[in-house]
C-alpha positions as CSV (number, residue, x, y, z in Angstrom):
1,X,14.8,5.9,2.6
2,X,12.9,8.1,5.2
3,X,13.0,11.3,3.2
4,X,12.5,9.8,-0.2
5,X,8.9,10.2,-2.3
6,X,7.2,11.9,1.0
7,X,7.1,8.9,2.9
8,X,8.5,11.2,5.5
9,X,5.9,13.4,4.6
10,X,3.0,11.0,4.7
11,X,4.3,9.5,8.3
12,X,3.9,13.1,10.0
13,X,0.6,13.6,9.0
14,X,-0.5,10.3,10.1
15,X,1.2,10.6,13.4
16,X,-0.5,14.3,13.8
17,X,-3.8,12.8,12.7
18,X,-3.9,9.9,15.2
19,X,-2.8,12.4,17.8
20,X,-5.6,14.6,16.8
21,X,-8.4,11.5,16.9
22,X,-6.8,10.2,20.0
23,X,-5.3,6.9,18.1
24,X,-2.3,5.5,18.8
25,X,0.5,5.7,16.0
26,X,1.8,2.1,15.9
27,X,4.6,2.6,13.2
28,X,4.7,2.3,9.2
29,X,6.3,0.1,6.7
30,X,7.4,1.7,3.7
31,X,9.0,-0.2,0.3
32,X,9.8,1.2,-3.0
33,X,10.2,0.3,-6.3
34,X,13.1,0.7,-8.1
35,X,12.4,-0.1,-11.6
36,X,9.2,-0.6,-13.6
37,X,10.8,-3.6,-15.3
38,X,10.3,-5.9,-12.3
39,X,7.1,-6.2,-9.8
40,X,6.6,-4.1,-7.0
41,X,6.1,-7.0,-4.6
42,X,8.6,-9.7,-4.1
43,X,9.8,-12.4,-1.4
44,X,12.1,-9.5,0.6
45,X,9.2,-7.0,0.9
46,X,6.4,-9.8,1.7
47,X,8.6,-10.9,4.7
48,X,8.8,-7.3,5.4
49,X,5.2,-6.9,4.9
50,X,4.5,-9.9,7.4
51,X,7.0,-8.5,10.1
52,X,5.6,-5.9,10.6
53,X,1.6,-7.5,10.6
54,X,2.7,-9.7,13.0
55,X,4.6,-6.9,15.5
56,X,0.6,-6.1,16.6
57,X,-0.5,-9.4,17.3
């Protein structure tokens, strides 16, 4: 999924802008959607969602 829709894209700059503000990059969760027929959010992406919230705690 990395290079699809400029997730890859958007990652970079937020890694080079947290390097240039002194931040720490702590990672990103991406989902897509595949159809506009269904929801974007659904039980598999809110477990994803709360995996990764709770990898900082």
């Amino acid at each position: 999924m990395w290079g699809e829709k400029g997730a890859d894209l958007y990652e970079e700059m937020m890694k080079r802008y947290c390097k240039h503000c002194g931040l720490t990059y702590a990672g990103m969760l991406a989902e897509r959607q595949r159809n506009l027929k269904e929801p974007f959010m659904n039980e598999a992406k809110e477990g994803h969602a709360r995996g990764f919230a709770k990898s900082f705690l």
